[in-house]
N, C-alpha and C positions, 0 to 999 in steps of 0.2 A: 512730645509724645505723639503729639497728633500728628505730623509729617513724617515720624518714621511708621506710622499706622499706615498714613497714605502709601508711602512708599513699600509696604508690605502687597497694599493692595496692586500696586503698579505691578511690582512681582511676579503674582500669583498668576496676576489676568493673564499679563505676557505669558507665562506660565501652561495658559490653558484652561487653570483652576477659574472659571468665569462665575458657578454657581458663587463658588466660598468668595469672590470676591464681590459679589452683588451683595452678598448678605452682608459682607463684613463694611461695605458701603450706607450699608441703609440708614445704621445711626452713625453722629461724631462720637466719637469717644469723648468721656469725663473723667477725669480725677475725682476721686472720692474722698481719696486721702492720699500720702506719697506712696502706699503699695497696691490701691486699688484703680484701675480700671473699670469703667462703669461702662452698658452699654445695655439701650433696650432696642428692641424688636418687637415688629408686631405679630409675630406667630411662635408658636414652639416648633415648627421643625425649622424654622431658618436656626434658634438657640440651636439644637440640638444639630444640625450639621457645623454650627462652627464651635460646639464643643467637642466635637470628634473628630474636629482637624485644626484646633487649637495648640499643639505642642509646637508647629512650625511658627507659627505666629507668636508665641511666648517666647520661644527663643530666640527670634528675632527680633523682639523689644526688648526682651532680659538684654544683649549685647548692646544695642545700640543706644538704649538708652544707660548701661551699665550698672543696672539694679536687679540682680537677681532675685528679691523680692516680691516684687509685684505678681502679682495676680487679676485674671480677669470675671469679672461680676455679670451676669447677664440677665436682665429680667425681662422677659413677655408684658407688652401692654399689648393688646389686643384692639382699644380705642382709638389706637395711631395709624393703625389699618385703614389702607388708601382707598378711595373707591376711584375702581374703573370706569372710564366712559366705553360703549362700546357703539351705543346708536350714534349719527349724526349728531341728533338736538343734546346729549350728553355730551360728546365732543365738542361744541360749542359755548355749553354753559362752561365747562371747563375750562378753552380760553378765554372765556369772559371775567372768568374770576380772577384768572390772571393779568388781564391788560383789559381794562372795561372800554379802551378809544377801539376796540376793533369792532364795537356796533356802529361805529365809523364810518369803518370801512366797510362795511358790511350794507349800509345805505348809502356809499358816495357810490359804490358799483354797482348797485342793484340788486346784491346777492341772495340768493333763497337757501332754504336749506334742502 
């Protein structure tokens, strides 16, 4: 399920469709049960733009995976909501969190912020 999801999203982008496809990126999709599809977001209008252009995307799971059944689930968590860096010293703490050896590098070159 989850490859032909990708492959939706691979679609859409080429497509053009870039918003529906960032949203539909955000979470992996889960099984819930064998007719549900689960998936959270952290806002209501990303939910609420890929429930208003979810018919292309059900149909194109309904075929390939061959379960006209299924359905998709979407809930809003709002805590999974990412925070931007936008200063320098935030854009830093941010790679920091990511890879802690780049205060490393950060004093093998002398670097300031």
């Amino acid at each position: 399920m989850q490859k032909h999801w990708a492959d939706f999203v691979k679609i859409i982008d080429a497509d053009g469709r870039k918003i529906l496809a960032s949203n539909l990126n955000t979470d992996l999709p889960k099984l819930r049960d064998d007719t549900t599809i689960w998936i959270e977001l952290p806002n209501g209008t990303m939910k609420k733009e890929i429930e208003r252009e979810q018919f292309d995307l059900m149909e194109y799971l309904r075929t390939k995976l061959d379960n006209h059944f299924i359905k998709i689930k979407i809930t809003v968590n709002e805590t999974t909501n990412t925070k931007f860096a936008f200063t320098p010293e935030e854009k830093y703490e941010k790679l920091r969190e990511k890879n802690p050896a780049i205060d490393l590098l950060r004093r093998e070159f002398d670097l300031d912020l």
